[in-house]
Every structure is written in C-alpha cells, then in structure tokens.
N, C-alpha and C positions, 0 to 999 in steps of 0.2 A: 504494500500500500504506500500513498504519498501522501503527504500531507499538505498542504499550503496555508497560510496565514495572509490576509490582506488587510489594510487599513486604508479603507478611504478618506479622503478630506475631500469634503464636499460643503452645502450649504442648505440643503436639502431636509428637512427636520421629520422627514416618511422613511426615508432611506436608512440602510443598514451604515454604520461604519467602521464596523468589525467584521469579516467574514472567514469562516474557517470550512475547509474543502478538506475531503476523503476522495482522491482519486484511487483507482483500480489500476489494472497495470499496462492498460490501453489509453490512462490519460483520463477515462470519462467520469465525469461525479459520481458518485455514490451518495454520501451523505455532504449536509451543509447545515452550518449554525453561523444567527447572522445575530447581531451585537448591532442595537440602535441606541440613539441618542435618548437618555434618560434612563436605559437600565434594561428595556424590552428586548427579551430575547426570541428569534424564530429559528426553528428547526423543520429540515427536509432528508428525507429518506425515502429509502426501498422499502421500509415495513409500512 
C-alpha cells in the first residue's frame, strides 16, 4: 500500500484541507479521510 498526505491552502470554508489517500499498488484510491476547517472530518471507502 501507499500512502499520501496533502495539505491544501485554499480559501474555500466547504473544502477539505487535510486529505489522507490509501492507494493500492496500481496507484488507485482505496480509502480517503479529508480534515476540514473547524474540526469536520469525512471519510471514503470500499466498505
């Protein structure tokens, strides 16, 4: 597996500015958790 971490800078108060990716070994997402401004966190998956 890979992992990646992103930090956006934006200005955008909807959008995420944290984002953490689970790729597979073809590069394609798997899992994602996105970190928004004020503490909101979202979560994306296979299950």
């Amino acid at each position: 597996m890979i992992y990646i971490k992103v930090k956006w800078s934006h200005s955008f108060p909807d959008e995420p500015i944290l984002l953490y990716s689970e790729l597979d070994r073809e590069r394609c997402e798997i899992r994602k958790v996105e970190a928004f401004p004020g503490g909101r966190m979202g979560y994306a998956g296979l299950e």
